[in-house]
LOKOL-657403 format. One record per atom (N, C-alpha, C, CB): x, y, z. Coordinates in steps of 0.1 Angstrom, whole numbers, plus 2048, in hexadecimal, padded with zeros to 3 digits. Each point is the difference from the previous one (the first is absolute). Glycine has a CB too. Layout:
BEGIN
XYZ
...
This chain:
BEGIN
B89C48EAE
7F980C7FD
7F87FE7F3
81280E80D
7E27F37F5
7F87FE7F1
8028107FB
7EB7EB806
8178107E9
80880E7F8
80080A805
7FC7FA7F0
80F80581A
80B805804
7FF80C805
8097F57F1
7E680D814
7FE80B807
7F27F680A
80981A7EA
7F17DF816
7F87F9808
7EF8017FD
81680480F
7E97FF7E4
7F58037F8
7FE7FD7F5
80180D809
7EF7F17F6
7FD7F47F0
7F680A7FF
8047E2801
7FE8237EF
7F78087FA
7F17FD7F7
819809802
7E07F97FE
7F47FB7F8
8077F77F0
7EE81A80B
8197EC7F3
8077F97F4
80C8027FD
7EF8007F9
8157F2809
80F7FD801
8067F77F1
7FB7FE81F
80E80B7DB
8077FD7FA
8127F6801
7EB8147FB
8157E0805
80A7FB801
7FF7F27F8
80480E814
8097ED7ED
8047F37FC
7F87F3802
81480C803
7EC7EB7F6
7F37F680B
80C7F27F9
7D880E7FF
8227E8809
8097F1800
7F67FA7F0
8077F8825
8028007D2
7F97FD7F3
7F67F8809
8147FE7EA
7DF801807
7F1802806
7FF7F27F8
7F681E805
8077D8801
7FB7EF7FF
7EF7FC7FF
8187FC810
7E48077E5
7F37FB80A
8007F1800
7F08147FA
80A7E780D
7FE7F3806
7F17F97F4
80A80B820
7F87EA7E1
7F27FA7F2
7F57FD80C
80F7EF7E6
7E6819817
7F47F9806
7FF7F5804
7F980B7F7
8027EF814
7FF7F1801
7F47FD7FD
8117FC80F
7F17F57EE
7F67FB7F7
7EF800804
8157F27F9
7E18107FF
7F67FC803
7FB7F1809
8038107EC
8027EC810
7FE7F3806
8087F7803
7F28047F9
8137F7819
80A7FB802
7FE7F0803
809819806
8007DE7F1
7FC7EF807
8077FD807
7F77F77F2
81280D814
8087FC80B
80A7F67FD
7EE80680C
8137FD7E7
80C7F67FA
811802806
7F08037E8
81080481E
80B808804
8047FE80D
7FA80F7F1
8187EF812
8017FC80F
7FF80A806
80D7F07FF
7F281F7FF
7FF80B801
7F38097FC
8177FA7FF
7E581080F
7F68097FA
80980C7FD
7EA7F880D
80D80D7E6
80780D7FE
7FD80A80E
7FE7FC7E3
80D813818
7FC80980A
7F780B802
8127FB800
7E07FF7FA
7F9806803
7F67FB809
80780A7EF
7FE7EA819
7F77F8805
80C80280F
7EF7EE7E9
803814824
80580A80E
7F97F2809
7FE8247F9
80C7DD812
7F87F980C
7FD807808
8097EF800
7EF80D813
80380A804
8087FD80E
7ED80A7F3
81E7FA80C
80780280C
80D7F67F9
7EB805817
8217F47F2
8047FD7F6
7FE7EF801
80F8177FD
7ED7E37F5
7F97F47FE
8067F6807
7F88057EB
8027F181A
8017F3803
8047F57F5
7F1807810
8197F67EC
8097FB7F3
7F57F57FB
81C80380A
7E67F0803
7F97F2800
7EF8077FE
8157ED814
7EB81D7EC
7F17FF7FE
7FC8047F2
7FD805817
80B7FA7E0
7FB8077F4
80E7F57F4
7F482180F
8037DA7E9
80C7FA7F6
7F87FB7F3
8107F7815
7F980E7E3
8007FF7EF
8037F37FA
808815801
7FA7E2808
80A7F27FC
7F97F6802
815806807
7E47F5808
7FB7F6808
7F27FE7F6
80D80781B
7EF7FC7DB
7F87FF7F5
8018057F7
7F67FD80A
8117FD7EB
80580A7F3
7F38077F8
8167F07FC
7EC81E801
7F38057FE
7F6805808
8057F47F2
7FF80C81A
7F980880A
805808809
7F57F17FD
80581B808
803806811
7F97F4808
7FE81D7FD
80F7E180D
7F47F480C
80480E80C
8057DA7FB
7F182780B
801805809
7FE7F780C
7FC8147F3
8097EF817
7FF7F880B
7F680980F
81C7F37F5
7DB80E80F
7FA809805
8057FE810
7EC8017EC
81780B817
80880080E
7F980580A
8138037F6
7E97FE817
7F980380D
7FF80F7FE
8097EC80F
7FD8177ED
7FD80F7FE
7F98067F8
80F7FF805
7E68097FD
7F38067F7
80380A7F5
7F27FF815
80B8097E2
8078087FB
7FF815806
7FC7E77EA
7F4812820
7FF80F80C
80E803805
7E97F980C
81E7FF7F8
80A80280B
80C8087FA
7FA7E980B
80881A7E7
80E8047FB
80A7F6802
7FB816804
8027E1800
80F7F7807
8037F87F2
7FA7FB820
80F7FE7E1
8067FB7F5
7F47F57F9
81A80480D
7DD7FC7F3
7F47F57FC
8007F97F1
7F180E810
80A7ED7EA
8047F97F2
7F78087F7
8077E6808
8008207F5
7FB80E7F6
80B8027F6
7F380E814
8057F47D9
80A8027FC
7F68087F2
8147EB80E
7F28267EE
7F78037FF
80680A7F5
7F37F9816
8058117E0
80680C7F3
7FA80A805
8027F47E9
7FE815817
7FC810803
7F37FE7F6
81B811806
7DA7F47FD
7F48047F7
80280A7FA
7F27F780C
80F80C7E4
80680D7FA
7F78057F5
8187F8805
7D78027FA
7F98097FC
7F37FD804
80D8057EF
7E9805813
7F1804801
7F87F47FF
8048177F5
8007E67F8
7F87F77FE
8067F37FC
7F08127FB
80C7E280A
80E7F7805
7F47F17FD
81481481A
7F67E07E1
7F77F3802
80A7F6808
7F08037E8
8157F8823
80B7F7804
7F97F6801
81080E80B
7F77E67EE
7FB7F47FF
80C7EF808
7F08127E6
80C7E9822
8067F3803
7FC7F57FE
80780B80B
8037EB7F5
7F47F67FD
8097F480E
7F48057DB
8067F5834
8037FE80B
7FC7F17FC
7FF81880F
80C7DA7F9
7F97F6800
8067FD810
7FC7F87E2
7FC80C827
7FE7FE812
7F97F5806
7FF816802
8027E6805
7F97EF805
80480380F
8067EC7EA
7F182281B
8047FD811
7F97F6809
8048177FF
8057E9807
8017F680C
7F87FC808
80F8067FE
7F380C80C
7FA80380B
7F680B7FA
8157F9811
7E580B7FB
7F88127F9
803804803
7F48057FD
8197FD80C
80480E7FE
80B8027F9
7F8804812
80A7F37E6
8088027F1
7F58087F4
80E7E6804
7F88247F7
80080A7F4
8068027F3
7FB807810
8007FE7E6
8108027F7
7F78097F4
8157E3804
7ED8247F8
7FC80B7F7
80280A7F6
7FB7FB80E
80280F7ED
7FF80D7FB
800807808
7F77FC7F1
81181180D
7FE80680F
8038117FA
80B7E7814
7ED8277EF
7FF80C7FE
80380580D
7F07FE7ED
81D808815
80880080B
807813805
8057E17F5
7F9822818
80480D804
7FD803809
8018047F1
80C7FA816
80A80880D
7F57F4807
80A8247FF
7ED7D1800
8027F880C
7EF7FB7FD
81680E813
7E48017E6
7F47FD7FA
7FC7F17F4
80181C807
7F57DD7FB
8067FA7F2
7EE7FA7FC
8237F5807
7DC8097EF
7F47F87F3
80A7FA7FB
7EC8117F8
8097DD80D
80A7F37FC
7F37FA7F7
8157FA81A
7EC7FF7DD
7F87F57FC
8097F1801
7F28127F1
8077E7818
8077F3807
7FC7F5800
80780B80B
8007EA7F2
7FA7F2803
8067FB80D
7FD7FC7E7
7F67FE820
8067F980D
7F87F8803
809810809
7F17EA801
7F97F0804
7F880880D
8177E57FA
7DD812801
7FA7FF80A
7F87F5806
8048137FB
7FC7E480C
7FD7F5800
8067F67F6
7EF80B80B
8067ED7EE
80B7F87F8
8018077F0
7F87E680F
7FE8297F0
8018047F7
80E80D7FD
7E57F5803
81C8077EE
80A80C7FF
7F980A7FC
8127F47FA
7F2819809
7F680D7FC
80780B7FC
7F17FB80F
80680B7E8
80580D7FC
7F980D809
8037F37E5
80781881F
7FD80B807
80280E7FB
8047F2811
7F68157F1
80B8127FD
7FC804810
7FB80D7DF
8137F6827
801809809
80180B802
8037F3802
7F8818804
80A812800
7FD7FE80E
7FD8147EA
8117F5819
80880280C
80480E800
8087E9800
7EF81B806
804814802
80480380F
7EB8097EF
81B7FB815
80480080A
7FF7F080B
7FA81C7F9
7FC7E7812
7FD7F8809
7F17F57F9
80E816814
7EC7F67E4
7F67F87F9
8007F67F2
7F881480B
8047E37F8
8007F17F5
7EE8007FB
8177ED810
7ED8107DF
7F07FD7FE
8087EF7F6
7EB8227FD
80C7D5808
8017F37F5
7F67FA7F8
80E7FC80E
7F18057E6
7F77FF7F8
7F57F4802
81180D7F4
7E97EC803
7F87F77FF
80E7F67FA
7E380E7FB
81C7E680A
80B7F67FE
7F97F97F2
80A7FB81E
7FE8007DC
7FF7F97F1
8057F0804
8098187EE
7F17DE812
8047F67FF
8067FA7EE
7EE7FF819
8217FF7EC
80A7FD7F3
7FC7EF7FC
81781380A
7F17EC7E9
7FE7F27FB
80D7FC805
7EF8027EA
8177F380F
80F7F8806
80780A7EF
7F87DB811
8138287F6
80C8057F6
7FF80D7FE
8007EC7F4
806819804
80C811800
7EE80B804
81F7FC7E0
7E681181F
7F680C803
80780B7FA
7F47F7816
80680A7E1
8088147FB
7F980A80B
7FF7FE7E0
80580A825
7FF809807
7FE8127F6
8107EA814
7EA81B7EC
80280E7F9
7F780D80E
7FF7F27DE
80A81981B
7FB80D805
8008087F5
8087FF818
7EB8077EA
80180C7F3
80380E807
7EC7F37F0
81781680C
80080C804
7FA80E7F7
8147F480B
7E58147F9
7F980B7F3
80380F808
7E77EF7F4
822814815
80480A808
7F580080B
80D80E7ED
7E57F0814
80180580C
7FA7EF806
7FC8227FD
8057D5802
7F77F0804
80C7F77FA
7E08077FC
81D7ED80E
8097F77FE
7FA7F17FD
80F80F80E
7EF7E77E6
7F47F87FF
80C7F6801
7E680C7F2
8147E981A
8057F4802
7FB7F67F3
80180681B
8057EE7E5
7F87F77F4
8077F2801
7FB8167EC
8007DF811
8087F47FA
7FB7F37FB
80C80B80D
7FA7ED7EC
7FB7F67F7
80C7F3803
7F38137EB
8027E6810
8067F3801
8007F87F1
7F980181B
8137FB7E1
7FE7F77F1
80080A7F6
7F07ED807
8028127F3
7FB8027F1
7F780E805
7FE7E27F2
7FF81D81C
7F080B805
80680B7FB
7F47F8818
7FE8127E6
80580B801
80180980F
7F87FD7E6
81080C81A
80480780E
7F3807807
8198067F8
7E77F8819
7F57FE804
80080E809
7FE7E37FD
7FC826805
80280A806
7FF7FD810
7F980C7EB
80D7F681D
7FB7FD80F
7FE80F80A
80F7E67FE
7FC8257FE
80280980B
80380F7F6
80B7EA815
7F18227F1
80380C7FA
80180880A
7F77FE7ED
818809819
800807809
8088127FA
8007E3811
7FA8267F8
8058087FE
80E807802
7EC7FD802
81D8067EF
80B803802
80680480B
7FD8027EE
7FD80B815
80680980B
802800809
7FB8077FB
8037E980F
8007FB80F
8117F87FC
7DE7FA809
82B8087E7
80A7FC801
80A80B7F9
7F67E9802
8008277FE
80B80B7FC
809803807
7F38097F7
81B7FD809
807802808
7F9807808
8107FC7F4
7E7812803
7FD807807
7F57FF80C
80A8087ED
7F47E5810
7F780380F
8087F4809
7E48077F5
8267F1808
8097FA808
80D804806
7F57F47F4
810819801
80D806803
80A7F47FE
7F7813811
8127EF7F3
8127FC7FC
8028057F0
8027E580F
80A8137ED
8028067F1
7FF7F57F9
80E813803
7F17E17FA
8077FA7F6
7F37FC7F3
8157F4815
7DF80F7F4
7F47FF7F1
7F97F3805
81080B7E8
7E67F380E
8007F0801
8077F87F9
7EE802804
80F7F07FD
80B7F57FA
7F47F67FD
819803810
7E57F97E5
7FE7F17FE
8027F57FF
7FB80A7FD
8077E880A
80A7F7803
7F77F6806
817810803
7F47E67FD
7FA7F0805
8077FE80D
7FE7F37E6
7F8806822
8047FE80E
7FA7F4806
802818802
8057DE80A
7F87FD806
8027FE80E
7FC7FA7ED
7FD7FF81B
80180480E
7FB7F4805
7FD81A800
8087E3811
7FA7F7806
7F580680B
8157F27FA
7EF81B808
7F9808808
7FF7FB80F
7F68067EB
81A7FD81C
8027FA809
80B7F2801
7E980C801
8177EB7F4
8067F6802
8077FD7EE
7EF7F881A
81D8047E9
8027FD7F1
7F77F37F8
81B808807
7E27FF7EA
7FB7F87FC
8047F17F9
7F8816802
7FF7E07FF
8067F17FF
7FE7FF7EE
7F77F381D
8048157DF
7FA8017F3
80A8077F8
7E8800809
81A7FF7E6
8098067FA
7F480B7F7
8187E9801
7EA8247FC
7FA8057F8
8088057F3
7F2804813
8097F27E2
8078037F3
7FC8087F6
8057EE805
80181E7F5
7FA80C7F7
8077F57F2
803820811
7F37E17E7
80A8007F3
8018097F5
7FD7EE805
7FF81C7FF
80180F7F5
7F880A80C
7FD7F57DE
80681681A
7F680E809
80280A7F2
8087FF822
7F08027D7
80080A7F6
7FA811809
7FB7E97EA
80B82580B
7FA808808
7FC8077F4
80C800818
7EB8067E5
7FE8087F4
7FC810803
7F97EA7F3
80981F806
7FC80E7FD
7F37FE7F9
81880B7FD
7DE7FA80C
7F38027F4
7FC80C7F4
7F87F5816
């Protein structure tokens, strides 16, 4: 019986459990750790062998699994809740796929909707993409032909547009893609959990033969 008559009043006075707050996690994570902290969510529950802290010290390796991140199904996704307006998330990916239909990315994520910026192959070239995925509809940008070695990945956010970007080395960050927030509001996707920003990869269809390595993902408040 909630207090003791089955009624909660506009304001409720009582006892509460001592009050802990928890320390912000860090700006910028290098993956030094055998462990992600808890503010980092999969979706559904993770595939162990697909995700490890160890098998390269200093990195997330993700292992990219047949599974897309459309599907909800357990796919190689690993990701923080997006928790302001104006936002800069930055990674820096060193991927060497295989096949093409190997991927591995940045990824702006909700209820199934998702804006990825991704490196994948095509032919004998490696390429850079930004994809959005709104429902049933896909747009894929103008492809970037990469040099050999790592790619920082960024998304900017300013509340209502989302600006893809990335560099290689010493360059400075290259703009590729700007899509409109609202094709990833709840209020135009529904469920609850918000978006998420997070690294993923995929074979899309078949597991990937390729390892995709993060070695930091910073996230900043603008």
């Amino acid at each position: 019986m909630v207090n003791g008559n089955g009624t909660v009043d506009i304001d409720m006075t009582c006892p509460t459990l001592p009050l802990k707050p928890l320390p912000e996690p860090p700006a910028k994570v290098e993956f030094d750790n055998e462990k992600l902290g808890l503010d980092w969510n999969y979706i559904q529950a993770p595939v162990e062998n697909n995700f490890s802290l160890t098998e390269r010290k200093g990195f997330l390796r993700l292992k990219g699994a047949a599974e897309t991140i459309s599907t909800n199904k357990a796919s190689t996704f690993v990701g923080r809740r997006l928790k302001d307006h104006y936002f800069t998330a930055t990674t820096q990916l060193d991927f060497d796929p295989k096949n093409e239909n190997e991927e591995a990315g940045l990824i702006l994520l909700n209820n199934g909707s998702h804006f990825d910026i991704l490196v994948s192959k095509k032919g004998n070239d490696r390429i850079l993409t930004v994809k959005l995925q709104f429902g049933q509809t896909v747009y894929t940008s103008k492809a970037y032909t990469l040099k050999p070695g790592s790619v920082k990945l960024r998304v900017n956010g300013d509340k209502t547009t989302f600006t893809f970007s990335f560099a290689q080395g010493n360059d400075e960050f290259t703009p590729v893609e700007t899509a409109d927030a609202k094709f990833l509001a709840t209020e135009t996707v529904g469920f609850f959990t918000g978006i998420y920003v997070g690294l993923y990869a995929t074979g899309n269809g078949k597991t990937s033969e390729a390892d995709a390595d993060f070695d930091w993902m910073e996230y900043l408040k603008n």
